[in-house]
C-alpha positions, 0 to 999 in steps of 0.5 A: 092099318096098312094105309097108314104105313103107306101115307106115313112111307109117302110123308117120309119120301117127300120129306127126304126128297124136298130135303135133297132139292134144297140141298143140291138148289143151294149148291147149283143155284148159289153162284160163287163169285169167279173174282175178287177186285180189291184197292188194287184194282182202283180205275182198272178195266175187268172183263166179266161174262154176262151171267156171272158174279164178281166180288169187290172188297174195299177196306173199311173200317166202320168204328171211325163212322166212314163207310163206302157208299157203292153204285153201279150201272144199270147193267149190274146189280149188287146182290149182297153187302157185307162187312167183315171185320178183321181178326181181332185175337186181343179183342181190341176196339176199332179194329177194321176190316172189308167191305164185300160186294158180291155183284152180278152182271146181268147186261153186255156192254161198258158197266161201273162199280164206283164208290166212295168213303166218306162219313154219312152225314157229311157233304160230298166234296170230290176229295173223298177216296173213291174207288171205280171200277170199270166192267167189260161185260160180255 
């Protein structure tokens, strides 16, 4: 009977302990972005260290069929993509939101974020909005 106890004790501390590296991985592990770039940042150069995270958001407003196509240099790499609508307390149709972009820098040097906002199934003509975003990784 008493090994029983011991291997269900030595379940229960495993359990706990596997438990608590999930959570400190996930707090540690998932890097934040240091900062957000938005429609102001349009053509500006940023400074980014190697190794960390930016953010882009671009305001988007799906229902409409337009949507922002992104890409970036080899240098950088987007993680995530997602949309977020905005506050809509009256439950009103079309309303818009932004676009985020959560984007890691992973190699020093003259980096690009560049997108444009277009409807999908539409040729490219060059008079679509565009955003770019010009990235100093050091």
């Amino acid at each position: 009977m008493k090994s029983k106890v011991t291997n269900k004790t030595r379940a229960i501390t495993l359990g706990i302990f596997m438990v608590l590296a999930v959570i400190i991985c996930s707090a540690g592990c998932l890097q934040q972005p240091s900062v957000t770039f938005t429609q102001a940042d349009n053509n500006a150069t940023a400074q980014v260290a190697a190794g960390s995270q930016f953010a882009v958001q671009l305001e988007s407003n799906p229902t409409t069929g337009y949507e922002w196509n992104a890409s970036v240099s080899k240098g950088l790499l987007i993680t995530n993509s997602r949309y977020q609508a905005d506050a809509n307390p009256g439950n009103m149709v079309g309303v818009g939101g932004n676009q985020i972009w959560i984007v890691k820098a992973n190699a020093a040097g003259k980096q690009t974020f560049s997108a444009i906002y277009k409807q999908p199934w539409m040729r490219t003509t060059g008079k679509e909005t565009a955003f770019v975003l010009y990235v100093n990784v050091t």
